[in-house]
C-alpha positions as CSV (number, residue, x, y, z in Angstrom):
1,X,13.2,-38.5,-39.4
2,X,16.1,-36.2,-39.2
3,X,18.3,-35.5,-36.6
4,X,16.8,-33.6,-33.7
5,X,18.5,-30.4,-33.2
6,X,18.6,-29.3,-29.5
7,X,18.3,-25.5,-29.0
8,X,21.0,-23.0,-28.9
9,X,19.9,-20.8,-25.9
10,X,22.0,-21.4,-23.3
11,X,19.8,-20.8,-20.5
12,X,17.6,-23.6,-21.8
13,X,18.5,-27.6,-21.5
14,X,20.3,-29.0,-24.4
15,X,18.0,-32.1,-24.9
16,X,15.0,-30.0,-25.1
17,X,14.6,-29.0,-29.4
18,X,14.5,-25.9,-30.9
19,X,11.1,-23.9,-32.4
20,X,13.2,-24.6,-35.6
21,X,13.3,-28.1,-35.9
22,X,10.1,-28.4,-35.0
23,X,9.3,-26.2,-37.8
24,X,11.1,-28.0,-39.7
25,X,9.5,-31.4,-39.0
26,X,5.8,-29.9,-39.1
27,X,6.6,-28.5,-42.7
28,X,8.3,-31.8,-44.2
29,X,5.3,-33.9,-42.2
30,X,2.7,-33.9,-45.6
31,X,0.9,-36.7,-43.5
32,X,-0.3,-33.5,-42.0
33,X,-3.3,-32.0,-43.5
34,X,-1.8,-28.8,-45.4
35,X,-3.7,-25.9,-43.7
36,X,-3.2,-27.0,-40.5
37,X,0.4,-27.8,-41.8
38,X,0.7,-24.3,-43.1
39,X,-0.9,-22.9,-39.6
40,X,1.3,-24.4,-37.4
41,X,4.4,-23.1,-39.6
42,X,3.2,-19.6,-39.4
43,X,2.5,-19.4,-35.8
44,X,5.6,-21.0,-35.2
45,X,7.4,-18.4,-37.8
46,X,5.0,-15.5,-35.7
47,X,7.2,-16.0,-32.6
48,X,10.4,-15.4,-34.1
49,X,9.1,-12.2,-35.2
50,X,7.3,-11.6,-31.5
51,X,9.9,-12.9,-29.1
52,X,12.7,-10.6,-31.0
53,X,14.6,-14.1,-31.1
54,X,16.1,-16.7,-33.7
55,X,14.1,-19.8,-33.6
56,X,17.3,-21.6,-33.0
57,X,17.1,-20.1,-29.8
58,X,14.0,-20.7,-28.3
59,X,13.2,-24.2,-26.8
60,X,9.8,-25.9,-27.5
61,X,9.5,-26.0,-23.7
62,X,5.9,-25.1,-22.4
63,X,8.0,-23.9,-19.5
64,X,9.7,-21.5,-21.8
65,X,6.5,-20.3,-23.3
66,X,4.8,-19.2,-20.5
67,X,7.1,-17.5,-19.2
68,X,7.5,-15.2,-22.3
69,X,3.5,-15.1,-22.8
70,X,3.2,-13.7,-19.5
71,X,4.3,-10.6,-19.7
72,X,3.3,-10.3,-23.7
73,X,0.5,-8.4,-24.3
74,X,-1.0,-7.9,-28.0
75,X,-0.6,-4.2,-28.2
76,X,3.3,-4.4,-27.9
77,X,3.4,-6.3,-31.4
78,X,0.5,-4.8,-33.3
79,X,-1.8,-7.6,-33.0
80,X,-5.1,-9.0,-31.6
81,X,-5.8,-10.8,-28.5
82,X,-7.7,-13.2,-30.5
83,X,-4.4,-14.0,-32.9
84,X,-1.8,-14.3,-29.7
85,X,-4.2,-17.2,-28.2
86,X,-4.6,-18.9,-31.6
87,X,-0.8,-18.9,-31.9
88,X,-0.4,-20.3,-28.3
89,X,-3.2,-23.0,-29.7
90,X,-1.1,-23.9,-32.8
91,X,2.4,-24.2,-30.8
92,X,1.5,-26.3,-28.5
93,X,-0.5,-28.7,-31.2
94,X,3.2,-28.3,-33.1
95,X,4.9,-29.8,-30.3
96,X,2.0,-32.4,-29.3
97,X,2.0,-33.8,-33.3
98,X,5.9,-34.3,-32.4
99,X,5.2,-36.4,-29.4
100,X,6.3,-33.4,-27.0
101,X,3.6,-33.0,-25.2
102,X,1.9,-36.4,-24.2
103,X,0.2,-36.3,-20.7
104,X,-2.0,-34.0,-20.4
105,X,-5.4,-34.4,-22.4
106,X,-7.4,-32.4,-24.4
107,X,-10.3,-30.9,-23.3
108,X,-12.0,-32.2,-25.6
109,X,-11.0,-35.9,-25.0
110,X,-13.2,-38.8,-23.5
111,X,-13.0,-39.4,-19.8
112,X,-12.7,-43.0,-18.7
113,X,-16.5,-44.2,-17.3
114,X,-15.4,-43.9,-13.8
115,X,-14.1,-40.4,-14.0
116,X,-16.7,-38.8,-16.0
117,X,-19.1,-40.4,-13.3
118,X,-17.1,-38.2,-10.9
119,X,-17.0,-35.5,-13.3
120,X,-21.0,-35.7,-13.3
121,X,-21.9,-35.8,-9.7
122,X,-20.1,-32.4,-9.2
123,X,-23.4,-30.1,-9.0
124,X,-21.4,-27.0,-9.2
125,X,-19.3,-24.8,-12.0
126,X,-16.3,-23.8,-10.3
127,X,-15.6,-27.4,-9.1
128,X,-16.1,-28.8,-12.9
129,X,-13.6,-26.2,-14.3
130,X,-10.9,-26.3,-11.2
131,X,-11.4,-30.7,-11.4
132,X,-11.8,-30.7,-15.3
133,X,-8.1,-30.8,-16.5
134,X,-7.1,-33.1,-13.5
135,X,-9.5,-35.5,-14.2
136,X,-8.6,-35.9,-17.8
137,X,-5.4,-35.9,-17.0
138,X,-5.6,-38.7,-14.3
139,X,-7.9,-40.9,-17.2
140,X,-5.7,-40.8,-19.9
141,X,-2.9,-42.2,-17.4
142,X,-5.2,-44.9,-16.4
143,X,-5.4,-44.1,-12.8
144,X,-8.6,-44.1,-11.0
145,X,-10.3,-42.4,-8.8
146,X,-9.3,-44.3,-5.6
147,X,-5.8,-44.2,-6.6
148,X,-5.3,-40.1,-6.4
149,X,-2.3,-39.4,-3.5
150,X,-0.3,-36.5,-3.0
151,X,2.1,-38.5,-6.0
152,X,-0.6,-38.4,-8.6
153,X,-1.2,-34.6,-7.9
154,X,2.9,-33.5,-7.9
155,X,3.2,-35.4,-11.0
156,X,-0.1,-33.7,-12.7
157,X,2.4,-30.6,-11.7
158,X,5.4,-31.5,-13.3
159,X,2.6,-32.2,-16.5
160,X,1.2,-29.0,-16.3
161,X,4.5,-27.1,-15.9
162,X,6.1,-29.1,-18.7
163,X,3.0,-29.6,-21.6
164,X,0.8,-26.5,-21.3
165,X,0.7,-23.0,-20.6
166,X,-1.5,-22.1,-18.2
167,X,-0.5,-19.1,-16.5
168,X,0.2,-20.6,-12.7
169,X,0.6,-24.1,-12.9
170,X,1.1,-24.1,-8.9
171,X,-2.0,-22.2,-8.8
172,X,-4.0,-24.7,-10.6
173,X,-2.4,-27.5,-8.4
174,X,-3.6,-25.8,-5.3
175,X,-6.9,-25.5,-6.8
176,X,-7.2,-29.1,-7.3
177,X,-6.2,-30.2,-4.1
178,X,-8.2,-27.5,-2.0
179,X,-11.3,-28.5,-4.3
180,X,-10.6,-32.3,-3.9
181,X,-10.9,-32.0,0.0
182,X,-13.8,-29.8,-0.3
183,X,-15.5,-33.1,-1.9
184,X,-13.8,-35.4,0.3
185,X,-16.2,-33.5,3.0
186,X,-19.1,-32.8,1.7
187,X,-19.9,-35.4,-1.2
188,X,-20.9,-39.5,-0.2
189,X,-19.1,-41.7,-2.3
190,X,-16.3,-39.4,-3.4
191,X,-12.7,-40.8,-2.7
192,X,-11.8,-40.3,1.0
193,X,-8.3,-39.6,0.5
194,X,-7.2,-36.0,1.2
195,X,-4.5,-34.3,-0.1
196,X,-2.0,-32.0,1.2
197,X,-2.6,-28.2,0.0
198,X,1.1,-27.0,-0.9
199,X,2.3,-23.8,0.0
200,X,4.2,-22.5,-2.9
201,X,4.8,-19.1,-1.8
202,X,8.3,-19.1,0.0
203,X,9.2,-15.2,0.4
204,X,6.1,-15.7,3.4
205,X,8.0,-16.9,6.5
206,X,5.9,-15.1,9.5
207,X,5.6,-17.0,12.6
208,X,2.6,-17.3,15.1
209,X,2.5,-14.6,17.5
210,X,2.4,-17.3,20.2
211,X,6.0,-18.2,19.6
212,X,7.1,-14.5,20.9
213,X,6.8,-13.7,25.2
214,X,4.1,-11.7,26.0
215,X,7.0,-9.3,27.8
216,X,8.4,-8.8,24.6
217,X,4.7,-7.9,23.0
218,X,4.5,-5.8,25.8
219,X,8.0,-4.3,25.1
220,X,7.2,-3.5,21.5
221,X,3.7,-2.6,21.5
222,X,5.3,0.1,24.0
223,X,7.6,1.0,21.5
224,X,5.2,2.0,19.2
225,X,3.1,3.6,21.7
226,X,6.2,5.9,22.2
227,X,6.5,6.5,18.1
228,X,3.0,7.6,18.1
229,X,3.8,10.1,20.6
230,X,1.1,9.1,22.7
231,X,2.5,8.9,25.9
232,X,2.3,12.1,28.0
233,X,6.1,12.9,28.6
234,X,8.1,10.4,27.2
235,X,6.4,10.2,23.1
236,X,8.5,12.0,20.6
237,X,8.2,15.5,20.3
238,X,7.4,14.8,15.9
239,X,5.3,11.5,16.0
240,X,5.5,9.2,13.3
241,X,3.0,9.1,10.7
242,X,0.5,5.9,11.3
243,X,1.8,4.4,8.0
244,X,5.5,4.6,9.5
245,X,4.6,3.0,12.5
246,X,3.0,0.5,10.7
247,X,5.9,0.0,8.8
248,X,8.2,-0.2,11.9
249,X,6.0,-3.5,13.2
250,X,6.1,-4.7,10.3
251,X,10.2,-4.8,9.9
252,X,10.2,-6.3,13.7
253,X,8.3,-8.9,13.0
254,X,10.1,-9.9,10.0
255,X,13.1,-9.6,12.1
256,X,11.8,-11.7,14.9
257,X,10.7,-14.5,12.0
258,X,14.2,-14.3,10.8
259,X,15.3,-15.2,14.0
260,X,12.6,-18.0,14.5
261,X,14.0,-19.4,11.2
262,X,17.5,-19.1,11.4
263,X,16.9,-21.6,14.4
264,X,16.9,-19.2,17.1
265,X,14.8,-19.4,20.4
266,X,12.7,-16.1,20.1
267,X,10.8,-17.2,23.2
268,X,14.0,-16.3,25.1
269,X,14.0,-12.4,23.9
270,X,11.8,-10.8,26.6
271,X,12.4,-7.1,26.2
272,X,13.7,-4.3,23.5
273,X,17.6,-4.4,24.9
274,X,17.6,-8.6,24.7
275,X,15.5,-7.8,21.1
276,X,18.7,-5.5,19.9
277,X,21.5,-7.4,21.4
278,X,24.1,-6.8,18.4
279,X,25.0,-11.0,18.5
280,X,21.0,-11.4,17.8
281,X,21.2,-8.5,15.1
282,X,24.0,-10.1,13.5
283,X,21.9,-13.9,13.6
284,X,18.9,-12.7,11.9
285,X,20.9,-10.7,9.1
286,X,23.0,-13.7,8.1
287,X,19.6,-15.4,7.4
288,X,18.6,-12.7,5.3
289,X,21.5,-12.3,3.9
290,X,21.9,-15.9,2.8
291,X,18.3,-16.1,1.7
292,X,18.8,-13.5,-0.5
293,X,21.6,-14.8,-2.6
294,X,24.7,-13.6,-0.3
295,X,23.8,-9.9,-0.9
296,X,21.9,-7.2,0.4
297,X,18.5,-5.2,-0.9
298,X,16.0,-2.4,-0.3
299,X,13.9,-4.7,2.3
300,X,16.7,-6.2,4.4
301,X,18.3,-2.4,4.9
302,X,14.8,-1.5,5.8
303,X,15.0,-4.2,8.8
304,X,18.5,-3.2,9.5
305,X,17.9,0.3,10.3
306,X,14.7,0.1,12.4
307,X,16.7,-2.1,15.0
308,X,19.8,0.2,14.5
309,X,17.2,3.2,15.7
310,X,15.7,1.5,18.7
311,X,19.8,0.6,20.0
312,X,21.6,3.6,19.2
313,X,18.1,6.2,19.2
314,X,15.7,4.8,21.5
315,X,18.1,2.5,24.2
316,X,21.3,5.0,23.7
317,X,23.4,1.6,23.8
318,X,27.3,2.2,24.2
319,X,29.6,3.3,22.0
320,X,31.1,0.5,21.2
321,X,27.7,-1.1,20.0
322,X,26.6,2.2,18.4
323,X,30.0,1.8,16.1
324,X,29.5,-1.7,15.0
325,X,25.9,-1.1,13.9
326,X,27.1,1.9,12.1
327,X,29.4,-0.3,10.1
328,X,26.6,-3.1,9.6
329,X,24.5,-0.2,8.6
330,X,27.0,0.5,5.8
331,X,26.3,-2.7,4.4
332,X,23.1,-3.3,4.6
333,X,21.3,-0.6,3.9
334,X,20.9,0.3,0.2
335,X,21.7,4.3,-0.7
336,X,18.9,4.7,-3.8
337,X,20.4,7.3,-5.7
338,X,18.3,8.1,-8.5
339,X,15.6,5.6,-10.0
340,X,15.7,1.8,-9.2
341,X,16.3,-0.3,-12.2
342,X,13.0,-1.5,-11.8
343,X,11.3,1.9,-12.2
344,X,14.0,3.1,-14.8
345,X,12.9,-0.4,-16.9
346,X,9.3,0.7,-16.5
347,X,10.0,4.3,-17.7
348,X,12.4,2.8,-20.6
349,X,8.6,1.9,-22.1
350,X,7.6,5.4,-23.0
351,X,10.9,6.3,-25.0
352,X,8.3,4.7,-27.7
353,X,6.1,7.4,-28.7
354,X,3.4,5.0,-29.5
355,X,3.0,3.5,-26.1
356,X,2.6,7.4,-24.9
357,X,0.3,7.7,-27.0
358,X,-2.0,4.3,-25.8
359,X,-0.9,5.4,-22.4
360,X,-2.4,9.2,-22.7
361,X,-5.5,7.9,-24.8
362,X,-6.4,5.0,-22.1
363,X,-8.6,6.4,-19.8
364,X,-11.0,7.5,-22.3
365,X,-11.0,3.9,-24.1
366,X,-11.9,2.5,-21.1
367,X,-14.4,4.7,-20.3
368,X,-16.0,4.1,-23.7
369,X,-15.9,0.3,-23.2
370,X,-17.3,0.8,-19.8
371,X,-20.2,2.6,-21.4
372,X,-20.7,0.0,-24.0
373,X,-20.8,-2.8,-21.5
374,X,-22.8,-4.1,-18.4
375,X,-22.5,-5.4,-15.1
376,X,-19.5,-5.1,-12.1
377,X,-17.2,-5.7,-14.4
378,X,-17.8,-2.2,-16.5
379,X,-18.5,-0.2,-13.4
380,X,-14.6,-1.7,-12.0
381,X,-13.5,-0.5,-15.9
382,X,-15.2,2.9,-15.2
383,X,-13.2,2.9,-11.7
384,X,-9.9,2.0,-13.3
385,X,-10.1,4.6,-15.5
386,X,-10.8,7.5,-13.5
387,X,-8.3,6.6,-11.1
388,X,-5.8,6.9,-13.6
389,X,-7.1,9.8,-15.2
390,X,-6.8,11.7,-11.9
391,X,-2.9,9.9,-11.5
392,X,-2.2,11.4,-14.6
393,X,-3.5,14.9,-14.2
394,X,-2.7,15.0,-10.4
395,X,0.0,12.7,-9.9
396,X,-0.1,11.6,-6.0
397,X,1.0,8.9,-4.2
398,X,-2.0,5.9,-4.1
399,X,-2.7,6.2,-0.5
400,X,-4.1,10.1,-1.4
401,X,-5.7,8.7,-4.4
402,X,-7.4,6.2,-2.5
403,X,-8.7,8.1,0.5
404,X,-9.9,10.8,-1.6
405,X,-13.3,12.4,0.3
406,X,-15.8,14.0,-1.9
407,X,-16.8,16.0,0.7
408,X,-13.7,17.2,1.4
409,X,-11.3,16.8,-1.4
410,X,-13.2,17.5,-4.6
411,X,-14.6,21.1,-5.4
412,X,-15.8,22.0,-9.0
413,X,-15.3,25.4,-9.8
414,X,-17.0,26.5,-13.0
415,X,-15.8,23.7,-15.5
416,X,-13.0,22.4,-13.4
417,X,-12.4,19.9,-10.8
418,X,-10.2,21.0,-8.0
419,X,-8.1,18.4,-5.7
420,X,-7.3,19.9,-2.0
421,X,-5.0,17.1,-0.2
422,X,-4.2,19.1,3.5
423,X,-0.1,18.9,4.6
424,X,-0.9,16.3,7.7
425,X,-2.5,13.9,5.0
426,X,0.3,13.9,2.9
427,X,3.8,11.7,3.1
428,X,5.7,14.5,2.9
429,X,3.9,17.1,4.5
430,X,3.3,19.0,1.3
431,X,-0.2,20.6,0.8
432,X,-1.5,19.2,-2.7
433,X,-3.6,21.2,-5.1
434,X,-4.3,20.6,-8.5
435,X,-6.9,21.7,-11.1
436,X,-7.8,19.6,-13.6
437,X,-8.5,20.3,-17.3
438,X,-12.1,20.6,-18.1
439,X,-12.3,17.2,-19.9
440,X,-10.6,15.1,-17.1
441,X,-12.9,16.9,-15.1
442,X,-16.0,16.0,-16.8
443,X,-14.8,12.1,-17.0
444,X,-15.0,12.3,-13.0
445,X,-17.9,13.9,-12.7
446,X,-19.7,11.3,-15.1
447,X,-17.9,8.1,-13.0
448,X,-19.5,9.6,-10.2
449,X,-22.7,10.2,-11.2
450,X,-23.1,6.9,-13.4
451,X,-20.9,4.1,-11.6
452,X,-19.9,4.9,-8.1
453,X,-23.2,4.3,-6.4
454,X,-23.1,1.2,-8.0
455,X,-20.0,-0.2,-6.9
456,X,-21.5,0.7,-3.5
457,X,-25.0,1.8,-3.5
458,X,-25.1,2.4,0.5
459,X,-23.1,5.8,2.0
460,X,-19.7,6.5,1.1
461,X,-18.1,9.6,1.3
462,X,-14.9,8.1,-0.3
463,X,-14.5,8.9,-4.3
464,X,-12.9,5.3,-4.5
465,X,-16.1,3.8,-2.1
466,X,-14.9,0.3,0.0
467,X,-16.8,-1.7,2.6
468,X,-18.0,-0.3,6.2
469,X,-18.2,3.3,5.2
470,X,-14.2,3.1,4.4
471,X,-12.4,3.9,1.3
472,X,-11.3,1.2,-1.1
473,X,-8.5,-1.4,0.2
474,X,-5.3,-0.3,-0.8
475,X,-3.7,-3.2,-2.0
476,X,-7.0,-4.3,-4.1
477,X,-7.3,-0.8,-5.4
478,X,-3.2,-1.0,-6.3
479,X,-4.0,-4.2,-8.5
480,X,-7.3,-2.8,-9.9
481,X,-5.2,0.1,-11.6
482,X,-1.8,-2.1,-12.7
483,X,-3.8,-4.9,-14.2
484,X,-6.6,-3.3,-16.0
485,X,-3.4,-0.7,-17.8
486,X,-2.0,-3.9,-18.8
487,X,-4.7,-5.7,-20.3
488,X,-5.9,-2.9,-22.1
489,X,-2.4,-1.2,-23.7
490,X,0.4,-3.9,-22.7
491,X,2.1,-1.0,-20.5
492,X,3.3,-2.6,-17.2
493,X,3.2,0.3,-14.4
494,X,2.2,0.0,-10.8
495,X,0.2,3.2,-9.4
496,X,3.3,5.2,-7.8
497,X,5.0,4.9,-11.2
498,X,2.4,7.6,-12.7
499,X,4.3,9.7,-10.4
500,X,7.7,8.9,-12.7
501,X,6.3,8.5,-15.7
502,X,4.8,12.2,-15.2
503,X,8.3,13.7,-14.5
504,X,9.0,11.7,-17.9
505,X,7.4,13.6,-20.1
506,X,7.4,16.6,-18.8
507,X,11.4,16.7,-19.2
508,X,11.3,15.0,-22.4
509,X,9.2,18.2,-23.6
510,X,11.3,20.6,-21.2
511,X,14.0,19.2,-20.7
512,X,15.7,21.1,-17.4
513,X,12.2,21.8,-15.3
514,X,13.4,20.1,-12.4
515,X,11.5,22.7,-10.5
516,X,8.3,21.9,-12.1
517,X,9.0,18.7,-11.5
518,X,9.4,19.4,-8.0
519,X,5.9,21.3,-7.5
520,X,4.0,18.9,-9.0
521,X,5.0,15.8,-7.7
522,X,4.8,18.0,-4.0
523,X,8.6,17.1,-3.1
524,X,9.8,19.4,-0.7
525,X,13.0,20.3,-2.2
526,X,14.4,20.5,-5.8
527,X,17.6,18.1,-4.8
528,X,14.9,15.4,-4.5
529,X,13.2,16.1,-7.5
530,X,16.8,17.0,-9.6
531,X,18.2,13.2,-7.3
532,X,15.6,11.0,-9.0
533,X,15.0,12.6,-12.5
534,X,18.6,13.5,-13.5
535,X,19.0,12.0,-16.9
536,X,15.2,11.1,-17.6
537,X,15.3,13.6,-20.3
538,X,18.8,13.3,-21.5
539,X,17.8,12.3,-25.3
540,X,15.9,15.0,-24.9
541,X,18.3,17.6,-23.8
542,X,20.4,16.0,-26.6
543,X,17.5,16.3,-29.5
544,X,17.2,20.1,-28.6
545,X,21.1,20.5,-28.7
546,X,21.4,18.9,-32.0
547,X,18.7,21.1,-33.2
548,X,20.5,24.4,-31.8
549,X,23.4,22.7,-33.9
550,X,21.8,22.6,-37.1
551,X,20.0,25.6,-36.6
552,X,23.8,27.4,-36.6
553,X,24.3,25.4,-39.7
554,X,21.9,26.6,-41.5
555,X,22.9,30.2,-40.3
556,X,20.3,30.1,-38.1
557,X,20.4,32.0,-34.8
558,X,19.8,28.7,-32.5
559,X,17.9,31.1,-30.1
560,X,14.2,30.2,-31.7
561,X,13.3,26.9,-30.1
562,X,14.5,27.9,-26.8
563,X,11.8,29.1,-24.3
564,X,14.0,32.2,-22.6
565,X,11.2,32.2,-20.1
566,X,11.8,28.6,-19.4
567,X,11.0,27.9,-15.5
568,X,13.8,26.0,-14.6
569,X,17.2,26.3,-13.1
570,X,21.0,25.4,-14.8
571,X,20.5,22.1,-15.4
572,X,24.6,21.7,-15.2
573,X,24.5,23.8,-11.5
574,X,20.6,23.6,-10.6
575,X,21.7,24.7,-6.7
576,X,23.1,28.3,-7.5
577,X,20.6,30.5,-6.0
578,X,19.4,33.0,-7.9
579,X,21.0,31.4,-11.3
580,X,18.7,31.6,-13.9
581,X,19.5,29.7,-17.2
């Protein structure tokens, strides 16, 4: 056999081989029958081509794999579903034929006697498929049913992370061991061992509410009472919105868990001015601080600044405390200027005029696979894809979208649906009209009249219907839209990114129309609008320059494919009142 050739990414570890020797070694291999041969080759060759990478560079690490198949979707190269899994079937049978894969069995494969008896006295689906792989797993190491620990499971893990590509190996490992216990319980004669249920998610670090002094509960629910304006004479004069309130618990309760973590005694706080004590402030921001890699982000400024505004705003502290949050403040807090890198990466997308295309064209795909199929699963598609119709033609902000009334919000006028969003239900305090095209509009109509009652046959004034007569839950409703885009098209875009990806094109076609911009997004002033767009359409603005450019070359005027009525300001000095370009 020739000399293994460890991969050249650096990212990766040395001893694991490259995709190309193990090309390599499949192809010389003629103990291999030749079509599979030739089909492991070409699947091998496929992900060259896919991953936009030599195959020098890319480890035969299942690890490696799944990353990179998780967030590859069929559209983005052209191809079916039905091809991507085949190649993901063919890879890893590459690397198993090499002896690379070699604990995990098929599932195919014979269980020993005593598992499969196991395997048969499960009466139910889910627990075959969640105990299936585990059990296989656990026969073809020759370890029995009496012998499963905690080990056995952390090492099925390691198995899982290292020799297949299952999309959440930690997932699947909690499954097991939840589904194990549920046996243990309920099921004579199953193994009475029961396994610890690991918590993989570490970003979750709340602590019991019984760990904080009821004075401080007190303290803070008072607080908020006093945000709410709901307190007679001492409320603000401008209450805060309920979702801002919400938000403000929320950042002092990660701030008190900080605290709890850092290995301070929270029990001792017992009201706002112990809570705010600068020497406390500065404890729980070194523990963010430190968890986040010795630097600051968008969250921890968050934190920051709602204890800053109960000392210096609420408490009036001194001056000399008032200084030294103003300095921490300077720190901590991120100034977002422009788009995040995140939303700017998600925009970067639709510089490809083929994914606007998929992108535009969605909704109505959906819709016509909703129609063709049956059951909750077509009436969700149907669901999916008016929501983003609507985000699309009236791009709001998700809470809107989702607490759209019929009986209040909606009014068809002729051929057109009109949206009404009053000022007090909206962020900003912008009132929000639109009128949708007469097509959009029809798509509505039809999800109401053929779907909605059957998400929820029972009353529901809500256009989006949830449970108890409410609207549908946000954060469901937030991962209904994102992962049914994906699936279908590739595109990766969470709800409130319509929003950008609207401003997109719209200044990629007018490049300039920050004040468009502004009225339909409802911000309240163009700075906002001209601070988080400026340079979205900056190829654009370039194409039409270099086509004023070779318009004077060809002794044209230049004047031709500029709109003189164009509705915008000087891009180069949009503030000058009055200036018109």
């Amino acid at each position: 056999m020739a000399t293994q050739r460890s991969n050249q990414n650096p990212f990766s570890s040395p001893s694991i081989p490259s995709f190309e020797y193990v090309r390599d070694q499949i192809a010389s291999d003629y103990t291999i029958p030749h079509q599979s041969r030739m089909d492991m080759v070409s699947a091998i060759n496929r992900i060259e081509q896919w991953f936009g990478m030599p195959l020098s560079m890319i480890p035969a690490s299942a690890e490696f794999l799944r990353h990179k198949f998780r967030n590859f979707h069929h559209d983005q190269v052209g191809t079916t579903k039905k091809r991507v899994q085949n190649v993901r079937s063919l890879l890893l049978r590459a690397m198993q034929t090499l002896g690379l894969t070699t604990k995990l069995a098929s599932y195919q494969s014979a269980m020993s006697e005593d598992w499969q008896a196991s395997y048969d006295s499960l009466s139910g689906r889910y627990e075959k498929m969640a105990l299936s792989r585990f059990m296989r797993y656990c026969s073809k190491q020759g370890i029995t049913p009496g012998e499963v620990d905690d080990a056995v499971t952390s090492s099925f893990l390691v198995a899982l992370e290292q020799e297949s590509l299952v999309k959440h190996p930690k997932r699947d490992h909690q499954t097991v061991c939840r589904v194990w216990n549920k046996m243990v319980a309920i099921m004579e004669g199953w193994p009475q061992a029961e396994l610890t249920v690991p918590r993989y998610e570490d970003r979750i670090y709340a602590i019991d509410d019984d760990l904080i002094h009821p004075d401080l509960h007190r303290s803070i629910d008072g607080y908020l009472k006093f945000l709410e304006g709901s307190e007679l004479f001492d409320g603000l004069a401008k209450p805060f919105r309920p979702a801002s309130i919400k938000a403000t618990d929320g950042n002092l309760r990660r701030y008190l868990s900080a605290l709890h973590h850092s290995g301070f005694d929270v029990w001792s706080l017992r009201s706002l001015d112990d809570l705010v004590a600068f020497s406390v402030f500065k404890t729980a921001m070194k523990w963010f601080w430190d968890r986040n890699g010795d630097k600051t982000s968008k969250h921890i400024g968050e934190v920051a600044w709602t204890i800053r505004c109960i000392a210096v705003k609420h408490l009036k502290c001194d001056d000399e405390t008032a200084e030294l949050y103003r300095k921490a403040i300077g720190t901590l807090r991120v100034q977002q200027v422009g788009l995040s890198d995140k939303n700017t990466a998600s925009l970067a997308q639709f510089d490809d005029p083929k994914v606007v295309l998929r992108f535009l064209n969605y909704p109505d795909e959906l819709f016509d696979a909703a129609n063709k199929a049956q059951g909750q699963k077509s009436h969700l598609q149907a669901q999916a894809g008016v929501a983003a119709l609507i985000l699309m033609f009236a791009p709001m902000r998700i809470k809107n979208l989702c607490e759209l009334r019929i009986d209040q919000n909606l009014n068809w006028i002729d051929d057109r649906l009109h949206i009404h969003i009053p000022c007090h239900l909206v962020k900003n305090d912008m009132e929000l009209n639109f009128a949708l095209p007469p097509g959009p509009s029809d798509r509505v109509r039809e999800y109401i009249d053929r779907y909605r009652s059957l998400l929820l046959p029972e009353a529901n004034p809500y256009l989006f219907p949830g449970r108890k007569g409410e609207s549908k839950d946000i954060s469901a409703f937030r991962r209904l839209i994102s992962a049914t885009l994906f699936n279908h098209t590739g595109i990766r875009l969470t709800p409130h990114q319509f929003r950008h990806v609207a401003a997109k094109l719209l200044l990629d076609a007018r490049p300039g129309h920050y004040e468009v911009v502004r009225k339909i997004l409802g911000h309240k002033t163009l700075s906002t609008a001209y601070d988080h767009y400026t340079g979205a359409e900056t190829q654009a603005a370039i194409d039409l320059y270099d086509n004023v450019i070779l318009d004077r070359k060809r002794g044209r005027s230049g004047k031709a494919e500029i709109d003189d009525d164009a509705p915008f300001l000087d891009p180069f000095n949009p503030f000058l009142k009055g200036q018109r370009r």
